[in-house]
C-alpha positions as CSV (number, residue, x, y, z in Angstrom):
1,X,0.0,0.0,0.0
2,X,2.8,2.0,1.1
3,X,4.5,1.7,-2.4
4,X,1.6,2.1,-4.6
5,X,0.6,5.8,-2.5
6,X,4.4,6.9,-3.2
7,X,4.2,6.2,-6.8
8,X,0.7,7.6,-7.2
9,X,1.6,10.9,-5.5
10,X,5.3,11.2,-7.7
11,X,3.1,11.1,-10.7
12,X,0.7,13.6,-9.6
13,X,3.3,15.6,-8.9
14,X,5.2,15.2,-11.8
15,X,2.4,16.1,-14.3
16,X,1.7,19.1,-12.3
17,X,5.5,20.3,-13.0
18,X,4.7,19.6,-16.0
19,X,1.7,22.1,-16.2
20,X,3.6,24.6,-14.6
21,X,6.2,24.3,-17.0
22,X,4.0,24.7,-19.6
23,X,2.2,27.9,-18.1
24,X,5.4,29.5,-17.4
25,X,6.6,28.6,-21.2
26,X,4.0,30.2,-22.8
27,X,3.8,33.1,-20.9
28,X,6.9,34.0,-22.2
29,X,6.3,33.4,-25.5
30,X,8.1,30.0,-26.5
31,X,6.6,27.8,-29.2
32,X,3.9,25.0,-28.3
33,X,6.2,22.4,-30.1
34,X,9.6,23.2,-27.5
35,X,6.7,24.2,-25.2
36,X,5.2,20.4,-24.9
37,X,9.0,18.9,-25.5
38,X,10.3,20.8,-22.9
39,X,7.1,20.2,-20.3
40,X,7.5,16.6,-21.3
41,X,11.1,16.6,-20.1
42,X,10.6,18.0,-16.8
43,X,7.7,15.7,-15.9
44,X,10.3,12.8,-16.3
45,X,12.9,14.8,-15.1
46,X,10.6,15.4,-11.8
47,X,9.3,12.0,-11.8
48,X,12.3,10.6,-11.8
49,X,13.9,12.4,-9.1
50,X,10.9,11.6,-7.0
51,X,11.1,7.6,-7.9
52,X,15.3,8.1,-7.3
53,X,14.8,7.4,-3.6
54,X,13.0,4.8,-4.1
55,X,15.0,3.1,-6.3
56,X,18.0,3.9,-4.0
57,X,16.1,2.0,-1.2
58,X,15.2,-0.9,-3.4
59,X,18.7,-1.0,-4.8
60,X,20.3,-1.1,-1.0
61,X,17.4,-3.7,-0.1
62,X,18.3,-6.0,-3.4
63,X,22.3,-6.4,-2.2
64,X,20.9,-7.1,1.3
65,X,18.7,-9.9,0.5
66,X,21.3,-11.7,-1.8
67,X,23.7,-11.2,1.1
68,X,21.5,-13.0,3.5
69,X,20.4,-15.5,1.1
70,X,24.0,-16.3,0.8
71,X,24.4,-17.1,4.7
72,X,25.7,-14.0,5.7
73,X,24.4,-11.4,8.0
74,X,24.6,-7.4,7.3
75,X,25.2,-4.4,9.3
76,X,21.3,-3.3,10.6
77,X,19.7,-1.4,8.0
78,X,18.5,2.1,9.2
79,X,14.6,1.8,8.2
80,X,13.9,5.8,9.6
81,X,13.1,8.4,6.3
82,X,13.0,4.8,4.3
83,X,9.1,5.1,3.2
84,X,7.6,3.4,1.6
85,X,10.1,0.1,2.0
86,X,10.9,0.8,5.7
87,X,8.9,-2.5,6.6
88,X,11.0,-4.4,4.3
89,X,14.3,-3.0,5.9
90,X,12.6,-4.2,9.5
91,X,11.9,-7.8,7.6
92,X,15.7,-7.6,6.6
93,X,17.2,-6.8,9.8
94,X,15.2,-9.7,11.5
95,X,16.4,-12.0,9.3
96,X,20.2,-10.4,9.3
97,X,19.9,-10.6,13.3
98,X,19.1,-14.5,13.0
99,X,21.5,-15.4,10.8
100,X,23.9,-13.0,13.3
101,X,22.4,-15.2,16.0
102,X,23.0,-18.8,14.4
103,X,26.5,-17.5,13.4
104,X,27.4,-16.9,16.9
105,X,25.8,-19.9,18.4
106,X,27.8,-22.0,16.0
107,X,31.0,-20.2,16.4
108,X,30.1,-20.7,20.2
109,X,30.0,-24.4,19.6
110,X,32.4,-25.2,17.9
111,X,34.7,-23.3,20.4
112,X,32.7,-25.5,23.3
113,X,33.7,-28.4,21.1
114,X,37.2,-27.4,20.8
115,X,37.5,-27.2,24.3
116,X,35.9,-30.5,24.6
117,X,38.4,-32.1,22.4
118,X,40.9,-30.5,24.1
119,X,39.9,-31.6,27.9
120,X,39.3,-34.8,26.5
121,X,42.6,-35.3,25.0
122,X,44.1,-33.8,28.4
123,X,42.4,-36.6,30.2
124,X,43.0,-39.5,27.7
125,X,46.3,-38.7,27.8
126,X,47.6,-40.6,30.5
127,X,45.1,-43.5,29.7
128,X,47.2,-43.7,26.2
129,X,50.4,-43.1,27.6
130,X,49.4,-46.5,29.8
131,X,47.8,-48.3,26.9
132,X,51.2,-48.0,25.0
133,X,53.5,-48.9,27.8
134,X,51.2,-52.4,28.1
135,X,51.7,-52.5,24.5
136,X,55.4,-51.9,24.3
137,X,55.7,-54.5,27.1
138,X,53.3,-57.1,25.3
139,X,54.1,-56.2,21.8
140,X,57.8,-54.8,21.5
141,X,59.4,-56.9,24.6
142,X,58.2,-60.3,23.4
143,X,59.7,-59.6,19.5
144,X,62.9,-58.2,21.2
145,X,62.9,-61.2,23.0
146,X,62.5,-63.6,20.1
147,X,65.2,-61.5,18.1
148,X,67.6,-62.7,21.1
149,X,66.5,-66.2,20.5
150,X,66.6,-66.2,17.0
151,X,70.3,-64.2,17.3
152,X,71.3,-67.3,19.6
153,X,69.9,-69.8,17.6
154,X,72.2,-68.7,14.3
155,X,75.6,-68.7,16.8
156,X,74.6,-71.8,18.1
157,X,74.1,-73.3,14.4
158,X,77.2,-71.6,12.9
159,X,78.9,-74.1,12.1
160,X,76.4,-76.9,10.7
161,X,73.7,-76.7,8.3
162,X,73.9,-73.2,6.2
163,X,70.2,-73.8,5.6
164,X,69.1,-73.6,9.2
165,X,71.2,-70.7,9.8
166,X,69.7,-68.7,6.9
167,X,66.1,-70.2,7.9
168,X,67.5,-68.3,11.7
169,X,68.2,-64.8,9.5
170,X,64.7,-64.4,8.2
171,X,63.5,-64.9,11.3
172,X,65.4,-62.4,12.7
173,X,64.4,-60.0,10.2
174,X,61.0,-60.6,9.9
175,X,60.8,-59.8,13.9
176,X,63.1,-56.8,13.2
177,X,60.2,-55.4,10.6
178,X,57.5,-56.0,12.8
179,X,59.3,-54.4,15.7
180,X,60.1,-51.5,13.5
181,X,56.3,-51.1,12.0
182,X,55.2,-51.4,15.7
183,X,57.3,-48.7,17.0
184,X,56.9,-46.5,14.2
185,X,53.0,-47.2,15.0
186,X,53.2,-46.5,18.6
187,X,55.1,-43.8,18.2
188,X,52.4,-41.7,16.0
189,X,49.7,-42.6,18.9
190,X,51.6,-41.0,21.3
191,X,52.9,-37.7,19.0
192,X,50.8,-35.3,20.2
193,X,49.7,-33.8,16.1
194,X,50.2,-37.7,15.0
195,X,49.3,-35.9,11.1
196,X,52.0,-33.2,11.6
197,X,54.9,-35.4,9.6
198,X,52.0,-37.6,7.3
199,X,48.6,-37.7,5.7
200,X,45.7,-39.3,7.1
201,X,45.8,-41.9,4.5
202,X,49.5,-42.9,5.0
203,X,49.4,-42.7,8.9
204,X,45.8,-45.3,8.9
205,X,47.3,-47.9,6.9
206,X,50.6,-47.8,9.1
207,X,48.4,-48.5,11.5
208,X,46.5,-51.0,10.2
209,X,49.7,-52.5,9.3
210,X,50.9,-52.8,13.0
211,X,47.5,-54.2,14.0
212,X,47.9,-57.0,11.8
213,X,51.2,-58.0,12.8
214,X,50.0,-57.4,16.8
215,X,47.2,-59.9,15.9
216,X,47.9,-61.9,12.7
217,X,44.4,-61.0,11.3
218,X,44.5,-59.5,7.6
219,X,43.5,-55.9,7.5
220,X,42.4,-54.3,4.2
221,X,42.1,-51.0,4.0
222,X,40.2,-48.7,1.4
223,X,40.7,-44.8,1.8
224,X,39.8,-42.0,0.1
225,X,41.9,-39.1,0.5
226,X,40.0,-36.2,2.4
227,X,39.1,-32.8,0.5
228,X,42.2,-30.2,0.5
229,X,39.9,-28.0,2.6
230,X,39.7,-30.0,5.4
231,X,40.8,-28.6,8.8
232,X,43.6,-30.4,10.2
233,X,42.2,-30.8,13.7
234,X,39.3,-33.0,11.9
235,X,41.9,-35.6,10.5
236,X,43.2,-35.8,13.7
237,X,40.3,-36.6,15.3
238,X,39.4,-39.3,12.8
239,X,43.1,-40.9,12.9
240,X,42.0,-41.2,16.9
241,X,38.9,-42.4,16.8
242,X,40.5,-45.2,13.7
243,X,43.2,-45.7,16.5
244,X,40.4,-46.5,19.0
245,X,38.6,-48.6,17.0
246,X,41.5,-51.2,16.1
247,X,42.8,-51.2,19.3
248,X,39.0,-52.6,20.5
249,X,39.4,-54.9,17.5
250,X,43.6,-55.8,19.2
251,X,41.7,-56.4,22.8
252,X,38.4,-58.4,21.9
253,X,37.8,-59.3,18.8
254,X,40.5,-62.1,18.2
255,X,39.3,-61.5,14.4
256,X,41.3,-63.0,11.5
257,X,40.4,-60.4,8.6
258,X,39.4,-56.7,9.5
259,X,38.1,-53.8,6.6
260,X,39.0,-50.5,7.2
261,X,37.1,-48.1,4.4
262,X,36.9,-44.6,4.3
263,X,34.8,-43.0,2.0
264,X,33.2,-39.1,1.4
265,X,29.9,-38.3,0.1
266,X,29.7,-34.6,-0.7
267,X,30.4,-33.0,2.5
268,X,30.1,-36.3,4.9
269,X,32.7,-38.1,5.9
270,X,32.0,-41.9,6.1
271,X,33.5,-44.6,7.9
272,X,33.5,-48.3,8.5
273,X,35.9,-50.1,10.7
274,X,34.5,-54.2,10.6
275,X,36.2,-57.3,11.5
276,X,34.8,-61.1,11.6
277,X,36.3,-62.0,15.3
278,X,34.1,-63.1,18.4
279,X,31.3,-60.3,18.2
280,X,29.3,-59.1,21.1
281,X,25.7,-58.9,21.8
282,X,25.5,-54.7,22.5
283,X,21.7,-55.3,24.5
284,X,23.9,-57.4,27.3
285,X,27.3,-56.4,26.8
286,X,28.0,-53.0,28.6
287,X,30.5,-50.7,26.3
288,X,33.7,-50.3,28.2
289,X,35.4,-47.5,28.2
290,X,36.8,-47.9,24.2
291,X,33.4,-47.6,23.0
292,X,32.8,-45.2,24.6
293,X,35.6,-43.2,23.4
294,X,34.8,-43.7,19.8
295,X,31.0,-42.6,20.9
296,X,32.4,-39.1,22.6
297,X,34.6,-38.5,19.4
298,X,32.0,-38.9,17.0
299,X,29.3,-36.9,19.1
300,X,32.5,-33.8,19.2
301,X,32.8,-34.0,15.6
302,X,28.7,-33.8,15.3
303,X,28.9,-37.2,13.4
304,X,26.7,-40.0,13.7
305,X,27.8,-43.7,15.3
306,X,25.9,-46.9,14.7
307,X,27.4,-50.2,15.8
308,X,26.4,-53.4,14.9
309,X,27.5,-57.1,16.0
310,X,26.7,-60.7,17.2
311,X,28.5,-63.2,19.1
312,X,30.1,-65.0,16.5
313,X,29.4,-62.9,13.6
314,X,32.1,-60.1,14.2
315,X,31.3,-56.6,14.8
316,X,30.6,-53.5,12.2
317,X,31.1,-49.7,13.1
318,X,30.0,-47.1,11.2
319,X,30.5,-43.2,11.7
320,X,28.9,-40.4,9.3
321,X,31.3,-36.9,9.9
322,X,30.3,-33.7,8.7
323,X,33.1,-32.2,7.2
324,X,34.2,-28.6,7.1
325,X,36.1,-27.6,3.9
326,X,37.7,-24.2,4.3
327,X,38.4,-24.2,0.4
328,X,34.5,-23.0,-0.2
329,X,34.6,-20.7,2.5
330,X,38.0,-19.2,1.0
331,X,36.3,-19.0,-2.4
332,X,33.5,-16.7,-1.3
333,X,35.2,-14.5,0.8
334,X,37.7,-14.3,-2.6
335,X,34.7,-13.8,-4.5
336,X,33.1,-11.3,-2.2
337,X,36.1,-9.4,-2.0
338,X,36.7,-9.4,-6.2
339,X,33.0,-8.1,-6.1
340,X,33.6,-5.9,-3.6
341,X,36.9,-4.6,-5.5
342,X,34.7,-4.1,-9.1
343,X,32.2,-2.6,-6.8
344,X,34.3,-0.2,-6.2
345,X,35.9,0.4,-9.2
346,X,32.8,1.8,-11.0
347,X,31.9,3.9,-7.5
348,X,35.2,6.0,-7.8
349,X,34.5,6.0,-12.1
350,X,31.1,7.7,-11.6
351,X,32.6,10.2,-9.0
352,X,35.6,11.0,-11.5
353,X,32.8,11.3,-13.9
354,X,30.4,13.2,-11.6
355,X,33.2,15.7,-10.1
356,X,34.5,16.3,-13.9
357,X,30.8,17.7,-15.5
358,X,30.6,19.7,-12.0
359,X,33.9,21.5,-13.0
360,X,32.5,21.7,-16.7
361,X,29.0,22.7,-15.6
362,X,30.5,25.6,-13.5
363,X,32.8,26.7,-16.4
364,X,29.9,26.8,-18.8
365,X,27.6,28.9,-16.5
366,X,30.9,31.2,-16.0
367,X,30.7,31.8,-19.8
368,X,27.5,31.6,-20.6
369,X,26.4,34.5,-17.4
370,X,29.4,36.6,-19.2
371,X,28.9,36.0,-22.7
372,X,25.9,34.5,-23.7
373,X,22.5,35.6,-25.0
374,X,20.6,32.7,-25.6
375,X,18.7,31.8,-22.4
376,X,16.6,28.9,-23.6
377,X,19.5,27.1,-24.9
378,X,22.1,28.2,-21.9
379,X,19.2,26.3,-19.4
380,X,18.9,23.3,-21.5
381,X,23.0,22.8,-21.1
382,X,22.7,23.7,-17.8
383,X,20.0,21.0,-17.2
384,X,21.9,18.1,-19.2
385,X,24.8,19.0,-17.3
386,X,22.8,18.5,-14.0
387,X,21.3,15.3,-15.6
388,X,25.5,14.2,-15.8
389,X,26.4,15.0,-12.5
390,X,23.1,13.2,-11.1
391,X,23.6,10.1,-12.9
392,X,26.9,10.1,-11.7
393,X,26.1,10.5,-7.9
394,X,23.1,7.5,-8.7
395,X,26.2,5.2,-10.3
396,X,28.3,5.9,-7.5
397,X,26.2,5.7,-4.9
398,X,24.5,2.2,-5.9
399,X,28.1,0.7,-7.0
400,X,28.9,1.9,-3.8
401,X,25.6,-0.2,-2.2
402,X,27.6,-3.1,-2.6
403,X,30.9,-2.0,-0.7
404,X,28.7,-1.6,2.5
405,X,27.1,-4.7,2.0
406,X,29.9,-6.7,2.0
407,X,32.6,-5.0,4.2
408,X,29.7,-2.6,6.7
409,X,29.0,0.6,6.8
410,X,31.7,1.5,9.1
411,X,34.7,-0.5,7.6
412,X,37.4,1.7,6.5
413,X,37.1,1.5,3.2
414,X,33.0,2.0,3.2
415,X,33.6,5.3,5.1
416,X,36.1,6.2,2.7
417,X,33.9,5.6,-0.2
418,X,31.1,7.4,1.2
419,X,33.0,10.4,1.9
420,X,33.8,10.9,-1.6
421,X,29.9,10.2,-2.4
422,X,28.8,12.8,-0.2
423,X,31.4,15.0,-1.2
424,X,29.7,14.6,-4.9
425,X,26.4,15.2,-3.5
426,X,27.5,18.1,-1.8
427,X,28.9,19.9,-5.1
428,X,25.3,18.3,-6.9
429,X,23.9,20.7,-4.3
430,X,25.6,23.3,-4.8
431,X,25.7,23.2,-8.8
432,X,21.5,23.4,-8.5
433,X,21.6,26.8,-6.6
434,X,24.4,28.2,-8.6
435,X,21.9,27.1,-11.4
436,X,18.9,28.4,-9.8
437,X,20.1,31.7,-10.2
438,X,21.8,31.3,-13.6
439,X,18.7,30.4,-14.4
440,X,17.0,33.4,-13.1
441,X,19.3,35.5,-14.7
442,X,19.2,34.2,-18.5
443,X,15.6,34.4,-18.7
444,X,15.5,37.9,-16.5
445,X,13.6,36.7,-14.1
446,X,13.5,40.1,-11.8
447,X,11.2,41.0,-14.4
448,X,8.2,38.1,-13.4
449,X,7.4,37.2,-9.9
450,X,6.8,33.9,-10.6
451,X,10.2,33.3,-11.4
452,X,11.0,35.0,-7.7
453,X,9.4,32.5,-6.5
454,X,10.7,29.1,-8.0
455,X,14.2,30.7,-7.6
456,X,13.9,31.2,-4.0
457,X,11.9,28.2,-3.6
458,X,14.7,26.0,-5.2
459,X,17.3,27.7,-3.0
460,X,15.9,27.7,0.3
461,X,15.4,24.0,-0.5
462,X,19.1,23.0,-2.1
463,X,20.2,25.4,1.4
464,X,18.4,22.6,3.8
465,X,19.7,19.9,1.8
466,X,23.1,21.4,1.8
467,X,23.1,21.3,5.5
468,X,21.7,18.5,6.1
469,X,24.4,16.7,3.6
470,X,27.2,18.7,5.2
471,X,26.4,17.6,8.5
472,X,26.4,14.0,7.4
473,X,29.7,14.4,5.4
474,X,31.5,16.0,8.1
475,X,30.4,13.0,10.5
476,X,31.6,10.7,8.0
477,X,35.2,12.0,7.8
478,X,35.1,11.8,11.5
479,X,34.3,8.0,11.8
480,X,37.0,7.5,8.9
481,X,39.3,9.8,10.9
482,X,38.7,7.2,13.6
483,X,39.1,3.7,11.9
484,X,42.6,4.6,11.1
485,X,45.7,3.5,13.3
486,X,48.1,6.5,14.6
487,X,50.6,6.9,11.7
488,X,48.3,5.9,8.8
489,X,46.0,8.7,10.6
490,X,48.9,11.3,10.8
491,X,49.9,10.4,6.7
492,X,46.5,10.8,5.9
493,X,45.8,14.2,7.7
494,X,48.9,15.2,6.5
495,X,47.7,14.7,3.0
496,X,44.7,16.9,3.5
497,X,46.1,19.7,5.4
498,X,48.3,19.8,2.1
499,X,45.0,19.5,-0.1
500,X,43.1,22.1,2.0
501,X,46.3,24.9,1.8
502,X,46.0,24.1,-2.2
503,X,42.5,24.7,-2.5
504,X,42.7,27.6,0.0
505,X,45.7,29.0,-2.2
506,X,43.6,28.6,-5.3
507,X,40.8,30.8,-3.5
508,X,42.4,33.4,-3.3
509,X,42.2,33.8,-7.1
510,X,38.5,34.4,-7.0
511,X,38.2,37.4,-5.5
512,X,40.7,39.1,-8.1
513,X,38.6,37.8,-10.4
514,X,35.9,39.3,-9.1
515,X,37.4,42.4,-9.1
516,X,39.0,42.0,-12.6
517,X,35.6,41.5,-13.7
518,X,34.5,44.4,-12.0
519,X,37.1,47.0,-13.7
520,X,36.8,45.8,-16.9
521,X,32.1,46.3,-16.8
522,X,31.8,43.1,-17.1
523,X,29.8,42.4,-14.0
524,X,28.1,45.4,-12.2
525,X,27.1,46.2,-8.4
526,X,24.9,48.6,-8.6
527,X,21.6,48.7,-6.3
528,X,18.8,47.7,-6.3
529,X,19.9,45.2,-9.1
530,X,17.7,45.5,-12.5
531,X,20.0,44.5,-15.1
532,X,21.6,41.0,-15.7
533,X,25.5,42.5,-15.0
534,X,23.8,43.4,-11.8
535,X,22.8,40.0,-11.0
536,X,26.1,38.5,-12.2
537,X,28.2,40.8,-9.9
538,X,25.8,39.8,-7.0
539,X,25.6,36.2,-8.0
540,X,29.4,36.0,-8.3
541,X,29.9,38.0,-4.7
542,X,27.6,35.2,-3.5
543,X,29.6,32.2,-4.9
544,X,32.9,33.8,-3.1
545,X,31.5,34.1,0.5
546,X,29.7,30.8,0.6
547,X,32.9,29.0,-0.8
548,X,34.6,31.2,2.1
549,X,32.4,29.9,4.4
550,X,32.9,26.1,3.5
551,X,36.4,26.3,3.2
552,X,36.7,27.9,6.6
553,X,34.4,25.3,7.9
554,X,36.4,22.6,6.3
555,X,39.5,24.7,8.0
556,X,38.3,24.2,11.7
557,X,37.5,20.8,11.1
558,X,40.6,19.3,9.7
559,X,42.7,21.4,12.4
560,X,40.9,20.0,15.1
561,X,42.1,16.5,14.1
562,X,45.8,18.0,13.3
563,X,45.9,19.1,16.5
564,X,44.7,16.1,17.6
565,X,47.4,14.1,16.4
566,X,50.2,16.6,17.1
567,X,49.1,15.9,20.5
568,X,49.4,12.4,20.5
């Protein structure tokens, strides 16, 4: 309802410029053809500009929503002087402030789970340091032990058959290889970061290798390398909770073949530990603490456990993992940071374009108020001009949309962005009263009072506008001012004290212009004013204080900040 009432009144009011326009060009004379062409262009001119802030909301309201849709939250959406869409803005925020919310809940647990892992490795540690000593001592001791046989066996057999003492030497070497694969083994379940020095692939089979020759059962392993993307603190939990499952296998299964097979299924992690030994019936049998283990593990890592077994039909784990590949996260912030960078690109193009027809739409009012006799035509320049340097803020400050979307409104870069949009909008402002009263003065507007009254009408308005923008410009520089450290804030006020002192050197031109002007009867002074030199000299006088004015105001605010930092 909201929407359809703005766009009903815009048009009303955008035919009635149109009337008007058409009154005021007949009463001075103009042709019905460039009457009705010119009335038609300022009802879509008027139109337009009445729809522009609508558009600017729906614009800001578009990048939102693709934002959120994306998963991501944004920055709260100021929904005051937003009619008609202010409701939508509310709906936005809501749904940023969830997202927010579930963002923070997960980041919450996953730092709970962190510390979980973390507590529970703390307190399993001492259980695995014991585990492995009663391994080295039933594992490690025993082949050392038969490598001292063996060894005595091939002295004591030295001089007889060379067959038995080469049948001794295998032996030997065979233990030596087992030892060697059960130390190596041993050693990665103790290693704090067991996947520090190897791949998860690698270190499971080493291990399945060393259960095999703890228990003489065949293992067969089939693994599937992990995504590149996945965290590293995930492998390690699966290498532990692999680890935990063969040694269950090592204390109770007394299996002769166990399958090992790890296999990923978009972004699930699955895995199956199974082995044909003794089995269990899990209604009667209560899980000691190594099922357990693999249980707590699985439930960290948000996974899924299901086991399955029988007495004398072996036992079957399986675990479903979530996992978390930081490859697609790094592709959209790279993506949303090369948008961001085009984004930006075309903001600062349409303020170079924007700030370049302000300089040529002041030179050509210059001229035309000193030279030129056509008034018709001089407006129509002056109005395409305006139409250039509007377009420009519009490009700019929807390019710019995008910026804030993805970095927030008070990122350093967004703040720096905007101050260079509202520094646009600011000379916009100040190019429409400028060409308010070039306006007046081409068509010799002292001479009709209804031409008094648009003038002033305009002015008064592009005035509140100007202060209104000024205000929020200079509140931008000083949250910019803010984001940035000590020395990159001392560089950069450095830079525009240096920019001020130009433009305040430059200044000081104007007034010998003026006065050039003056001497030579170009512009006059005389009052009351009642010819158009008179209203060029004013005008002119005008354009020299107020640009005093916001220079000066520009002076006390950038000095406040150098003294600022002097004092720092």
């Amino acid at each position: 309802m909201g929407v359809a009432t703005y766009l009903v009144v815009s048009h009303l009011v955008a035919a009635g410029a149109a009337l008007s326009m058409v009154a005021l060009l007949l009463h001075f004379g103009v042709s019905i053809v460039l009457t009705l062409l010119l009335a038609c262009v300022a009802g879509m001119l008027v139109g337009w500009l009445l729809t522009l802030p609508l558009q600017s909301h729906l614009s800001m309201l578009e990048l939102a929503l693709a934002r959120l849709a994306h998963g991501f939250a944004v920055e709260p959406l100021r929904t005051a002087m937003r009619w008609p869409v202010g409701p939508f803005y509310a709906i936005a925020n809501a749904v940023s402030q969830r997202i927010g919310r579930y963002e923070q809940q997960a980041y919450l647990t996953a730092e709970l789970r962190d510390q979980a892992l973390r507590q529970a490795a703390e307190v399993a540690a001492q259980e695995e340091r014991n585990r492995i000593a009663r391994d080295l001592h039933d594992s490690v001791k025993q082949q050392l032990f038969s490598i001292n046989m063996s060894a005595a066996a091939a002295r004591a057999h030295g001089g007889g058959d060379n067959a038995e003492v080469q049948a001794a030497i295998v032996d030997i070497q065979r233990s030596v290889k087992e030892a060697q694969v059960e130390m190596q083994a041993l050693l990665q379940q103790l290693h704090s970061s067991p996947l520090e020095q190897t791949g998860l692939a690698e270190a499971l089979r080493m291990q399945a290798q060393a259960l095999g020759y703890r228990t003489g059962a065949q293992v067969h392993t089939e693994i599937e390398p992990l995504p590149a993307g996945t965290v590293l603190s995930t492998a390690e939990q699966i290498f532990r909770l692999v680890q935990e499952a063969f040694a269950n296998i090592a204390r109770h299964a007394r299996a002769g073949e166990v399958w090992l097979q790890l296999t990923t299924r978009g972004e699930w992690l699955h895995i199956e530990v199974r082995d044909n030994g003794q089995g269990f019936d899990p209604a009667t049998v209560k899980q000691g603490m190594g099922l357990s283990n693999v249980r707590e593990r699985v439930e960290l890592l948000g996974g899924q456990l299901e086991i399955q077994s029988s007495p004398g039909q072996g036992t079957t784990l399986r675990a479903r993992i979530p996992l978390l590949d930081t490859r697609a996260l790094e592709h959209e912030q790279e993506q949303m940071q090369r948008e961001t960078g085009k984004a930006t690109e075309q903001a600062k193009s349409g303020l170079q374009l924007g700030a370049s027809a302000v300089q040529a739409t002041f030179l050509f009012m210059l001229l035309a108020t000193l030279f030129g006799r056509s008034g018709i035509l001089a407006i129509v320049c002056l109005l395409i001009g305006l139409l250039v340097v509007l377009s420009a803020c519009i490009w700019g400050q929807v390019a710019s949309f995008r910026v804030l979307i993805n970095n927030g409104g008070q990122s350093r870069d967004s703040l720096s962005l905007l101050r260079r949009v509202h520094a646009l909008w600011l000379k916009l402002l100040r190019l429409c009263i400028m060409g308010s009263w070039f306006s007046f003065i081409m068509v010799e507007g002292w001479r009709y009072p209804v031409a008094w009254w648009i003038t002033f009408t305009l002015t008064i308005i592009s005035c509140i506008l100007l202060v209104v923008e000024h205000k929020r410009y200079y509140g931008i520089i000083n949250r910019y001012f803010e984001k940035l450290l000590e020395s990159g804030l001392r560089w950069q006020i450095a830079q525009e004290w240096g920019k001020l002192m130009q433009k305040m050197r430059g200044f000081l031109l104007w007034p010998l212009f003026v006065v050039a002007l003056l001497l030579l009867g170009m512009i006059t002074v005389s009052f009351p004013p009642s010819t158009a030199r008179d209203w060029a000299g004013y005008a002119l006088i005008a354009l020299v204080l107020f640009r005093s004015v916001t220079l000066f105001i520009d002076y006390v605010q950038l000095k406040r900040w150098k003294q600022y930092t002097e004092e720092e």
